[in-house]
TORKOL-4160 file (C-alpha; in steps of 0.2 Angstrom, whole numbers, padded with zeros to 4 digits, m for minus):
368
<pt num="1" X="m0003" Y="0400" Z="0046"/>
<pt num="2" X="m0018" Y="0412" Z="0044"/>
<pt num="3" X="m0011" Y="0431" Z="0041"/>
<pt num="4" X="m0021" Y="0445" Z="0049"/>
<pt num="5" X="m0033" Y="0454" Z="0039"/>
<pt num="6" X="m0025" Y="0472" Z="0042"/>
<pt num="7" X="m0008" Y="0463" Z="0037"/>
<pt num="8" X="m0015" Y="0457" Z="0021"/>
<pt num="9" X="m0026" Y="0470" Z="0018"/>
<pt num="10" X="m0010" Y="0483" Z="0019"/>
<pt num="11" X="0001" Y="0471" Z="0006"/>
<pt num="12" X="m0014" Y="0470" Z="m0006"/>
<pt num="13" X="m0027" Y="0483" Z="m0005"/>
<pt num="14" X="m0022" Y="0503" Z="m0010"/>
<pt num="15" X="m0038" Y="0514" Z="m0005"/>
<pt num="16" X="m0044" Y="0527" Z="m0017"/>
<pt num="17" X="m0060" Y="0538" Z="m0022"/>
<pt num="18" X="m0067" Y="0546" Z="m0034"/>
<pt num="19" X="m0072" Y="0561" Z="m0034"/>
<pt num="20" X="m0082" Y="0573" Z="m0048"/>
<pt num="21" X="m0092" Y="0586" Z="m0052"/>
<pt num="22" X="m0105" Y="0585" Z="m0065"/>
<pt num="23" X="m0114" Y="0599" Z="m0074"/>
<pt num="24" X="m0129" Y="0607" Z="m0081"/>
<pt num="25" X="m0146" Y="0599" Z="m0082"/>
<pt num="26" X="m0159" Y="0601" Z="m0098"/>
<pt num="27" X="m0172" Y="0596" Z="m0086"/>
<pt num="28" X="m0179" Y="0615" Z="m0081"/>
<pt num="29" X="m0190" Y="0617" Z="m0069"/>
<pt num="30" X="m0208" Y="0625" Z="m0076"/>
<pt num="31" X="m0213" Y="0641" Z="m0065"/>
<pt num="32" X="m0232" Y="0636" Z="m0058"/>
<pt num="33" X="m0229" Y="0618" Z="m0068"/>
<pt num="34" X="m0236" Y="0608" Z="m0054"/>
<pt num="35" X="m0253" Y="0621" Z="m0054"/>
<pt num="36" X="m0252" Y="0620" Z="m0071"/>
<pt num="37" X="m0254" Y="0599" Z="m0072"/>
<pt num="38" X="m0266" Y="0599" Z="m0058"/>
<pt num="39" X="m0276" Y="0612" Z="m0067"/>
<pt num="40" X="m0278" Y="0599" Z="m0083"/>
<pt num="41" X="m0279" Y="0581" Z="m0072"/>
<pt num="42" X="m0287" Y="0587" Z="m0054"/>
<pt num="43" X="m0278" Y="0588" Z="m0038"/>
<pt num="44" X="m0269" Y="0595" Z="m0029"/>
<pt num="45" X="m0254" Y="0605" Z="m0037"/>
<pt num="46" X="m0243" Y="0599" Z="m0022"/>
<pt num="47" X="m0243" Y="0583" Z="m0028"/>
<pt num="48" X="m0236" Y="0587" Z="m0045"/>
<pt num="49" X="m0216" Y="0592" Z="m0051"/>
<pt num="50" X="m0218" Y="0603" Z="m0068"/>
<pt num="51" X="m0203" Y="0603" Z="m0078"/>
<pt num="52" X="m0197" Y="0603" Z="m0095"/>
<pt num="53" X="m0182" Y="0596" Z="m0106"/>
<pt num="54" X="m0175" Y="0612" Z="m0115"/>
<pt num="55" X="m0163" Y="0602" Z="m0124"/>
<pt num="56" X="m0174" Y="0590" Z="m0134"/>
<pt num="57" X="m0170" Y="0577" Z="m0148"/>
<pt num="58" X="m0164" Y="0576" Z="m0160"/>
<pt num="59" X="m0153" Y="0593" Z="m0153"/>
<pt num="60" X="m0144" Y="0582" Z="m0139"/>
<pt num="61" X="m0133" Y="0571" Z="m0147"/>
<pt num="62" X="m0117" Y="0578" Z="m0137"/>
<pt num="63" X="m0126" Y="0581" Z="m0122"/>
<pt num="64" X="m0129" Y="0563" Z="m0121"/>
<pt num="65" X="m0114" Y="0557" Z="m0130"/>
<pt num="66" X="m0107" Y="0569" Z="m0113"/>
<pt num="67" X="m0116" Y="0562" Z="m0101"/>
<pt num="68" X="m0112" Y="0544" Z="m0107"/>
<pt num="69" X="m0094" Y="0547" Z="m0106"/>
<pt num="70" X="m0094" Y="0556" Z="m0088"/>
<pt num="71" X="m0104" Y="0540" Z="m0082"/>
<pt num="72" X="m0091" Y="0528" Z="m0091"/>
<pt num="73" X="m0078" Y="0532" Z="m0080"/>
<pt num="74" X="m0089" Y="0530" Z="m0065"/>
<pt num="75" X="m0095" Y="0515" Z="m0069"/>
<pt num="76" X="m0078" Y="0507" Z="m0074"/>
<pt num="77" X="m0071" Y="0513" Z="m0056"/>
<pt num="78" X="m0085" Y="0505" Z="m0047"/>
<pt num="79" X="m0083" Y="0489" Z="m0057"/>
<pt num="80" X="m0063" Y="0490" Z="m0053"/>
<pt num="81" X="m0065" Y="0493" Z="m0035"/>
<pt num="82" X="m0074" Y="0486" Z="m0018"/>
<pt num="83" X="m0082" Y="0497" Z="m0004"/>
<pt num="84" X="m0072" Y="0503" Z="0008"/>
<pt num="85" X="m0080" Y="0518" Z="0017"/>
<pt num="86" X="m0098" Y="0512" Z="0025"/>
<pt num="87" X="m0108" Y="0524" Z="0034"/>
<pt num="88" X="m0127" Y="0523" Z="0043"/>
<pt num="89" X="m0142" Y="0526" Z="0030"/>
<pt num="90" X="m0159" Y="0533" Z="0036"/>
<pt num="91" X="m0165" Y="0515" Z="0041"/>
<pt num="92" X="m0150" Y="0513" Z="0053"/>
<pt num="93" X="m0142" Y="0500" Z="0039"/>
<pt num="94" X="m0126" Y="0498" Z="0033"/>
<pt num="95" X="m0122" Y="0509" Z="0016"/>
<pt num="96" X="m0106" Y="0509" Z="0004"/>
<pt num="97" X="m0099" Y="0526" Z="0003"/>
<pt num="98" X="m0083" Y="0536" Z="0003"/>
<pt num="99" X="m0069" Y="0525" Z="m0001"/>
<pt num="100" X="m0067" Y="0512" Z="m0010"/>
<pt num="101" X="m0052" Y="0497" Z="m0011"/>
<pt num="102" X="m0043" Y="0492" Z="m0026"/>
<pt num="103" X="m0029" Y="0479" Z="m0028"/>
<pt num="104" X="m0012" Y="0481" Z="m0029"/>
<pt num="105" X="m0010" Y="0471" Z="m0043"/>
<pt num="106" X="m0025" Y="0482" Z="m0054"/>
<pt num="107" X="m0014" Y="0495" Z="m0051"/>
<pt num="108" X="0004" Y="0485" Z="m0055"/>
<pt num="109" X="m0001" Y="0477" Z="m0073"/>
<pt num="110" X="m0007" Y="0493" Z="m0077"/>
<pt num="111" X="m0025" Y="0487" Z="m0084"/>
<pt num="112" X="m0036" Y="0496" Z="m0073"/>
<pt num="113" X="m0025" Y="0515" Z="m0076"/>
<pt num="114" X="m0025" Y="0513" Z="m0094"/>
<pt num="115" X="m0043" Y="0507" Z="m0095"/>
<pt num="116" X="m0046" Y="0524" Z="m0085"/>
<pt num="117" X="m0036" Y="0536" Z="m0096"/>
<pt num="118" X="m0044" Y="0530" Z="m0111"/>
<pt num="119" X="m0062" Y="0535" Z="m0103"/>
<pt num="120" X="m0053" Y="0551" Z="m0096"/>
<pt num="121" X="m0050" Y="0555" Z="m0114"/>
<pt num="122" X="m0066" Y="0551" Z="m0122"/>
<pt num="123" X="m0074" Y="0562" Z="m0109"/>
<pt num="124" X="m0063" Y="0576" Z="m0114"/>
<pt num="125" X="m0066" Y="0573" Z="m0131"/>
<pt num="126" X="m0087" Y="0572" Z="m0129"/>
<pt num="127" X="m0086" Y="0588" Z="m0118"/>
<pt num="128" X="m0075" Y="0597" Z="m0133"/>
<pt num="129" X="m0088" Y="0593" Z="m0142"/>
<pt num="130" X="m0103" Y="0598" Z="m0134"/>
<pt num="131" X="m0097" Y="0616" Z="m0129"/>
<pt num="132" X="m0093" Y="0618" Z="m0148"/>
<pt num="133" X="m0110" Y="0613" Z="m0153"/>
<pt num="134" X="m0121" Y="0618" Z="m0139"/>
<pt num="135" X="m0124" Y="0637" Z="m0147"/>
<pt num="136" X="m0128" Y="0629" Z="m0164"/>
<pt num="137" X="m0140" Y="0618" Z="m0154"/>
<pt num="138" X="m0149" Y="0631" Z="m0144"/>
<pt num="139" X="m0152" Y="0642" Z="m0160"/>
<pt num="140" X="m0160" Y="0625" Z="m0167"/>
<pt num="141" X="m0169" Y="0623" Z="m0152"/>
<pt num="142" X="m0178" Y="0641" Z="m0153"/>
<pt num="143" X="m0181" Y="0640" Z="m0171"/>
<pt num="144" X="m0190" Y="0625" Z="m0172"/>
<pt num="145" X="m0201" Y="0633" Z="m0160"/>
<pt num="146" X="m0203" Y="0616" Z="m0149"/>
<pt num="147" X="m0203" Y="0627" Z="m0131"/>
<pt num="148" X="m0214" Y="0639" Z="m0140"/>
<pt num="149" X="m0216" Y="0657" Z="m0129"/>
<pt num="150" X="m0205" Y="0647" Z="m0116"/>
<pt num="151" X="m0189" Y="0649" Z="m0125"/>
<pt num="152" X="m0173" Y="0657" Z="m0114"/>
<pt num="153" X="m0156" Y="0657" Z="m0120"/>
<pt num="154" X="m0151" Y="0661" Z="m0104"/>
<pt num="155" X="m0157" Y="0645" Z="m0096"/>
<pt num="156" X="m0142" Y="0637" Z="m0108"/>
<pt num="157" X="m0122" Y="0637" Z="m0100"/>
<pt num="158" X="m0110" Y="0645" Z="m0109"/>
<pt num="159" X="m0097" Y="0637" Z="m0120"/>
<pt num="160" X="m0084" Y="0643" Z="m0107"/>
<pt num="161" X="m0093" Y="0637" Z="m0093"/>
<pt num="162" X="m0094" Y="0617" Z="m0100"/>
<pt num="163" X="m0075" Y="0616" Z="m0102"/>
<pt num="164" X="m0076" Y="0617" Z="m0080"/>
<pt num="165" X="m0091" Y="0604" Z="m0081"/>
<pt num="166" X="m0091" Y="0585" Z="m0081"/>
<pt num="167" X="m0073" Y="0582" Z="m0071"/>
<pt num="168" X="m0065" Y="0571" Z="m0060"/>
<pt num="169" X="m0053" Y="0574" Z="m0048"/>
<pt num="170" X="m0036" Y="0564" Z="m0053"/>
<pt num="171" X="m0035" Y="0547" Z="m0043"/>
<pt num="172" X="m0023" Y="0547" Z="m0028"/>
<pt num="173" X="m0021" Y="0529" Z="m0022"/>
<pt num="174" X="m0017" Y="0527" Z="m0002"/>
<pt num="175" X="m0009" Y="0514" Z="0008"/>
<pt num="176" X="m0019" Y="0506" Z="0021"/>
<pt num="177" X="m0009" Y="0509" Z="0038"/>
<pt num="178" X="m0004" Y="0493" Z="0045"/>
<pt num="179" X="0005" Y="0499" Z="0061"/>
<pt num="180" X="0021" Y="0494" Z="0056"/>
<pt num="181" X="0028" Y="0510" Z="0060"/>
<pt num="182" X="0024" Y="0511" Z="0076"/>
<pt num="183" X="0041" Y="0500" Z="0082"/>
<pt num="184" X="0050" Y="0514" Z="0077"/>
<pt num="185" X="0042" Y="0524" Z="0089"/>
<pt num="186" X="0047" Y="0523" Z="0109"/>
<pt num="187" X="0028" Y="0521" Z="0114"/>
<pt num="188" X="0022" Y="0511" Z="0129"/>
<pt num="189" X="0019" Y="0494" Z="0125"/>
<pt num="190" X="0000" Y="0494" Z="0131"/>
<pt num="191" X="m0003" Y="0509" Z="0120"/>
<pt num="192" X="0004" Y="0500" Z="0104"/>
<pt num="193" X="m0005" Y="0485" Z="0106"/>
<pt num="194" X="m0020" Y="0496" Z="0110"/>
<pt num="195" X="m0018" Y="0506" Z="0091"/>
<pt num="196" X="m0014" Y="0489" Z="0084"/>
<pt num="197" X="m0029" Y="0483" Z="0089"/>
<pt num="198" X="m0039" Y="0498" Z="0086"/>
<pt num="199" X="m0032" Y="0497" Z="0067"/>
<pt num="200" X="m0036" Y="0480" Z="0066"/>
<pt num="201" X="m0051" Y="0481" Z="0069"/>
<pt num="202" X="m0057" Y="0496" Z="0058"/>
<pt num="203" X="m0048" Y="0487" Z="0043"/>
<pt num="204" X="m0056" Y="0470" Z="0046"/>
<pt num="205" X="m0074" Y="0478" Z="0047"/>
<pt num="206" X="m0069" Y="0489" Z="0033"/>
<pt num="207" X="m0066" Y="0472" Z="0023"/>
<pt num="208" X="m0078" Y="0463" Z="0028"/>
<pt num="209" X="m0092" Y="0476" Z="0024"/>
<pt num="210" X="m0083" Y="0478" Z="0008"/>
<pt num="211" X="m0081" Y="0459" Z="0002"/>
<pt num="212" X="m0099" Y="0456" Z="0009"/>
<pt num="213" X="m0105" Y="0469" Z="m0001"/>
<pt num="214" X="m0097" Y="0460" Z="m0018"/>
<pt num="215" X="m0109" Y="0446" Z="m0013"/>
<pt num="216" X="m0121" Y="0454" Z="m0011"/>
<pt num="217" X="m0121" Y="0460" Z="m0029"/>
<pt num="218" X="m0116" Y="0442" Z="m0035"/>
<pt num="219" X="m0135" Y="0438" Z="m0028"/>
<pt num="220" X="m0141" Y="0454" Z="m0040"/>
<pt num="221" X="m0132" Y="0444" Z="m0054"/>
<pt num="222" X="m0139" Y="0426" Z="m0051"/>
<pt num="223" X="m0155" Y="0433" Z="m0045"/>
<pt num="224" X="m0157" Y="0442" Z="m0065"/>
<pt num="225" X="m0150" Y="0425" Z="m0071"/>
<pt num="226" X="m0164" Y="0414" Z="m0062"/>
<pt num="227" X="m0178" Y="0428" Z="m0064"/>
<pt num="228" X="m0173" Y="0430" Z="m0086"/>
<pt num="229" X="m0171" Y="0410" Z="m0087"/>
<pt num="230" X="m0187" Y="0408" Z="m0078"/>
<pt num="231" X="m0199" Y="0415" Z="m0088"/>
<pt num="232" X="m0189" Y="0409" Z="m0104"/>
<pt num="233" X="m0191" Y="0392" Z="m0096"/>
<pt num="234" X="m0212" Y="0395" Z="m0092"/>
<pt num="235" X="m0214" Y="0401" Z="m0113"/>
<pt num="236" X="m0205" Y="0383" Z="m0117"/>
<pt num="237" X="m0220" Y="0376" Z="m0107"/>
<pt num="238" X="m0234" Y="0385" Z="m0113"/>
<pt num="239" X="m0228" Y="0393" Z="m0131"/>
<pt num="240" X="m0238" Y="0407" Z="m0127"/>
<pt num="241" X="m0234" Y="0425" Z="m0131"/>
<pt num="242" X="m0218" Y="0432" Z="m0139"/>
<pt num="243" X="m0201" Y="0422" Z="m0132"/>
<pt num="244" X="m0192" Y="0431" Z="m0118"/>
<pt num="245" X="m0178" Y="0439" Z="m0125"/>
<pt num="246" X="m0159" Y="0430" Z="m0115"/>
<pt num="247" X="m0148" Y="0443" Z="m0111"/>
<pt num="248" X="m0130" Y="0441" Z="m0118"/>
<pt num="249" X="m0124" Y="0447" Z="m0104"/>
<pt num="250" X="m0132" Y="0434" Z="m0094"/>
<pt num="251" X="m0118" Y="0423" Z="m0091"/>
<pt num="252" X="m0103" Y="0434" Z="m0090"/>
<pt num="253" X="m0111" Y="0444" Z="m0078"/>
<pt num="254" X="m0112" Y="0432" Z="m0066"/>
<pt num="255" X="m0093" Y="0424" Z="m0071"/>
<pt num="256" X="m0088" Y="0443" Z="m0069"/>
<pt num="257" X="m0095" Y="0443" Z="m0049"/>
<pt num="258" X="m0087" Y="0428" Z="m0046"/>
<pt num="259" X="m0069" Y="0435" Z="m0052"/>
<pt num="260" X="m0073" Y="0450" Z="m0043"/>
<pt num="261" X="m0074" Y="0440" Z="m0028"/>
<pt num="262" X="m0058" Y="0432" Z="m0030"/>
<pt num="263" X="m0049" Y="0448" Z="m0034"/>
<pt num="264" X="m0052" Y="0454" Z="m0016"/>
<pt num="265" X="m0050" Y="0439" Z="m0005"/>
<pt num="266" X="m0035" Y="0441" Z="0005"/>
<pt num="267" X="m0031" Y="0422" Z="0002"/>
<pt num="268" X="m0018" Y="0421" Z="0016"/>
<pt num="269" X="m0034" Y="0424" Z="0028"/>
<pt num="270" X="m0046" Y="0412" Z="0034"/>
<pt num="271" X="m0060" Y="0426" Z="0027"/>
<pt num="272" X="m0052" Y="0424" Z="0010"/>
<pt num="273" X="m0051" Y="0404" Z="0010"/>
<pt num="274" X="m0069" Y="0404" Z="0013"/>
<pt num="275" X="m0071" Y="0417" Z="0000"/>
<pt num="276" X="m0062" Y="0410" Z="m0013"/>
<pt num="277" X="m0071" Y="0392" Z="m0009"/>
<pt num="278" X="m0089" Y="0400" Z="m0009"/>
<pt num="279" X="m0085" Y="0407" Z="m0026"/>
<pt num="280" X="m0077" Y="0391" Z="m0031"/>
<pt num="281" X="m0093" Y="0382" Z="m0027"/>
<pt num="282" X="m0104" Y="0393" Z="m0036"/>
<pt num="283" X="m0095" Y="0393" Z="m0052"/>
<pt num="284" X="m0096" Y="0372" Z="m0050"/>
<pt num="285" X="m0116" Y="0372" Z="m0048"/>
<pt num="286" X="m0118" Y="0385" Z="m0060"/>
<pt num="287" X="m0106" Y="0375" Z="m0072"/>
<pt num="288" X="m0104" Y="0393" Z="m0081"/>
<pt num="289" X="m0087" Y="0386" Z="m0090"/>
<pt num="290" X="m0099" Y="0373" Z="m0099"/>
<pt num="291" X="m0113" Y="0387" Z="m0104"/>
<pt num="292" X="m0115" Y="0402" Z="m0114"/>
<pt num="293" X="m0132" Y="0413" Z="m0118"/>
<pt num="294" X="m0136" Y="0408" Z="m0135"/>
<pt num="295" X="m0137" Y="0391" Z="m0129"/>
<pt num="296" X="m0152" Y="0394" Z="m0117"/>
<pt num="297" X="m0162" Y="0400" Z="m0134"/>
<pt num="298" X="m0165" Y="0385" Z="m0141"/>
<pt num="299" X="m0163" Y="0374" Z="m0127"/>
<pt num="300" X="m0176" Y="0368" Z="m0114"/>
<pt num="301" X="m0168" Y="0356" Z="m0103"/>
<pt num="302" X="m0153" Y="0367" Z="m0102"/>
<pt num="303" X="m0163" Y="0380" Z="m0097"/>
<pt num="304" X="m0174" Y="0374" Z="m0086"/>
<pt num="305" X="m0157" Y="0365" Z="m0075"/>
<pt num="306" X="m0147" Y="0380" Z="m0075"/>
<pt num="307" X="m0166" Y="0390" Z="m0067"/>
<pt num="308" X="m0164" Y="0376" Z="m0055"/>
<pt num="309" X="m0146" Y="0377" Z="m0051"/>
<pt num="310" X="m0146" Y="0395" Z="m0050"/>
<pt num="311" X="m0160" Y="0397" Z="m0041"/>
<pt num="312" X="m0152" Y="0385" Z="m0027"/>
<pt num="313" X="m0135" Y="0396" Z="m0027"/>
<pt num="314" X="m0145" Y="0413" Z="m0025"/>
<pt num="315" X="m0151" Y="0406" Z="m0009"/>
<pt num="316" X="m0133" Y="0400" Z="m0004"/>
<pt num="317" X="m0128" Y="0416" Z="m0007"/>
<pt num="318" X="m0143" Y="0424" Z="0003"/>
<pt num="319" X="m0138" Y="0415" Z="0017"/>
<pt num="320" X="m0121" Y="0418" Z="0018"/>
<pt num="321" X="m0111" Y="0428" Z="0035"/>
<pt num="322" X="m0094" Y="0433" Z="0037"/>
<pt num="323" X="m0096" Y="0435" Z="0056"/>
<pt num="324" X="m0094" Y="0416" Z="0058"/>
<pt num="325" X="m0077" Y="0416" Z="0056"/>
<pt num="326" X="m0058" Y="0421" Z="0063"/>
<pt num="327" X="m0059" Y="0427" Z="0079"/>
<pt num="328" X="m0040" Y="0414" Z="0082"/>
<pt num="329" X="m0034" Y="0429" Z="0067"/>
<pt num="330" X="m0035" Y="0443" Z="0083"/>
<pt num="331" X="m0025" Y="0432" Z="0094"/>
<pt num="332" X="m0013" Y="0428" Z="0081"/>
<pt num="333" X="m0012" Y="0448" Z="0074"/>
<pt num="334" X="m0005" Y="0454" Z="0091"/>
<pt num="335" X="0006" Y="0440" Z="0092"/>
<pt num="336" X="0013" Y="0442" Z="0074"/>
<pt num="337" X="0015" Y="0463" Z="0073"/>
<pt num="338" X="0017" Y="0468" Z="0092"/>
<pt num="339" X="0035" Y="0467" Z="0093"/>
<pt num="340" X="0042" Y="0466" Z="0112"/>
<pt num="341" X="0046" Y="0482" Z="0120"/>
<pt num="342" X="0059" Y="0481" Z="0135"/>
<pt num="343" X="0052" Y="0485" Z="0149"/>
<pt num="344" X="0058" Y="0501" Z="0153"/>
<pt num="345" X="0053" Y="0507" Z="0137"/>
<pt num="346" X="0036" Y="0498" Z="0142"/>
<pt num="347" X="0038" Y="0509" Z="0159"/>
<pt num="348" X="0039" Y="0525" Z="0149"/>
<pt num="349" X="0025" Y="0538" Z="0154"/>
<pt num="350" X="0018" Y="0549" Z="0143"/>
<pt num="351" X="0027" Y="0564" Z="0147"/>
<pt num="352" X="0041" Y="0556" Z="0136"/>
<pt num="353" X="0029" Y="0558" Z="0122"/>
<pt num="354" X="0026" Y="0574" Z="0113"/>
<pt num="355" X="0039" Y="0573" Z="0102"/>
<pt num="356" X="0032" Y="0559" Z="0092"/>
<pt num="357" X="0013" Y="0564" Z="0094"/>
<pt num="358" X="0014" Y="0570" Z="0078"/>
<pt num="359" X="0020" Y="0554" Z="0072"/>
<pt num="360" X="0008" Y="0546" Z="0078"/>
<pt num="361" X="m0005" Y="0557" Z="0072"/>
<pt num="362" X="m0002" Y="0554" Z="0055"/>
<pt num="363" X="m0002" Y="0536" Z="0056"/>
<pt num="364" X="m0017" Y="0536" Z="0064"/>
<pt num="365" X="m0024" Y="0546" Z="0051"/>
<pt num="366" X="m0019" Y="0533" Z="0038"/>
<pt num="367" X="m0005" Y="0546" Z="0031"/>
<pt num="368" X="0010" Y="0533" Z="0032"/>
């Protein structure tokens, strides 16, 4: 039988974010730049940003080798997790933000906590290093006289300072409340079912939104594939020009969306089945476990049936909708979590209450 998504999602998904702070720029903004550039090019100086990079090359090697780092673990987060927390962008859409999902089984096997320690420490490591250089760099910097009468030691951060710059906050996974709790609790019935409902559906949207969205980037991935394969294919036509370079990449990408999507289908609901199927069906017309980059180089026919094929998935993709599905899941949540109240516990009003509101508040608030 089809399991809810809010049950599955609780036994599965953990939520957690990530949360860091940054630190100082080279890019300084040049007093009177924008009058400056308008000045030598015509204009309007409104229509022009003046700025500068006090730390050129070649005296940013650990400010980049920083940066890189901080970005890292970023970037391996994001790669590890699927949106959660959604809020309203200017154009009244739908936007990732906030929280994100990962899988209880990332976090079990321990892959996803090492992979982040060991980015945790490179990043400590390349911030080391940069406030232990960064004095050296600045007195290269004004010596070589490269910012001229522009110069300002002052506009540089302290060694101190860097050692509180370019940190995250440690990662604190949560359960997603299922309202399992609530039986323990002498509530109405009506207002039991009510929260139930209520919690599942916040948890479905949150789901949806979130495994839609790890479609939508599978289209980025295909769409690069056809677009890169593409003009590959037109140079095997015409021999014209230099041949478009195929990105390694190019296939494990796509492979790596696909995994993603399986990773986070709740597979006990009818969401996940079709999930798991559409990314079944893409791996099959993609024929990606027969095929590798290098072979596209030197091979037209290959090349121009993958263009073909891919080109045909993208728009499967494109087209796809979770709102088509599960509306029997509802009726079958309340009947699975709702257990029976007697009926003059169902009777209870709420003055009986106070003493659990707190209770209840935290569960509502996802603190369970």
């Amino acid at each position: 039988m089809s399991k809810s998504i809010l049950t599955q999602a609780a036994s599965n998904l953990l939520k957690v974010t990530l949360s860091g702070t940054a630190g100082w720029s080279p890019n300084h903004k040049v007093s009177n730049g924008g009058a400056v550039l308008a000045n030598e090019f015509g204009g309007d100086a409104k229509a022009f940003k003046g700025s500068e990079n006090i730390l050129p090359s070649p005296h940013d090697q650990e400010y980049k080798a920083l940066v890189k780092a901080y970005n890292a673990v970023r970037t391996h987060f994001y790669e590890s997790t699927m949106p959660f927390g959604n809020t309203t962008d200017a154009k009244g859409g739908t936007k990732a933000s906030g929280e994100r999902a990962i899988t209880v089984k990332a976090l079990a096997d321990g892959s996803f906590l090492t992979k982040n320690a060991t980015l945790l420490a490179d990043l400590d490591n390349a911030r080391t290093d940069f406030a232990s250089t960064i004095t050296q760099r600045v007195s290269e910097v004004q010596y070589s006289g490269v910012l001229g009468s522009r110069f300002d030691a002052g506009n540089y951060p302290d060694p101190a300072d860097i050692h509180n710059m370019w940190r995250y906050e440690p990662l604190v996974p949560e359960p997603i409340t299922d309202g399992s709790k609530l039986s323990g609790m002498n509530l109405p019935r009506d207002m039991v079912e009510s929260i139930e409902r209520n919690l599942n559906d916040q948890i479905t949207q949150q789901v949806k939104f979130g495994q839609q969205q790890l479609v939508d980037d599978t289209v980025k991935t295909v769409s690069a594939m056809v677009d890169n394969l593409s003009k590959l294919s037109g140079w095997f036509t015409d021999q014209k020009g230099k041949r478009p370079s195929v990105y390694d990449s190019l296939v494990t990408n796509v492979q790596d969306s696909i995994n993603k999507m399986r990773d986070y289908a709740l597979p006990e609901t009818n969401q996940g089945v079709r999930l798991l199927d559409l990314a079944d069906e893409v791996e099959k017309r993609l024929n990606l476990t027969n095929i590798n980059s290098s072979q596209f180089k030197s091979n037209h026919s290959q090349t121009a049936q993958t263009v073909e094929a891919a080109t045909e998935v993208r728009d499967l993709l494109e087209g796809w909708d979770f709102e088509t599905d599960d509306h029997p899941e509802q009726a079958a949540q309340t009947e699975q979590t709702s257990a029976p109240m007697p009926e003059t516990e169902a009777q209870r009003t709420t003055s009986a209450l106070p003493d659990q509101m707190d209770e209840l508040d935290a569960l509502l608030a996802g603190g369970w």
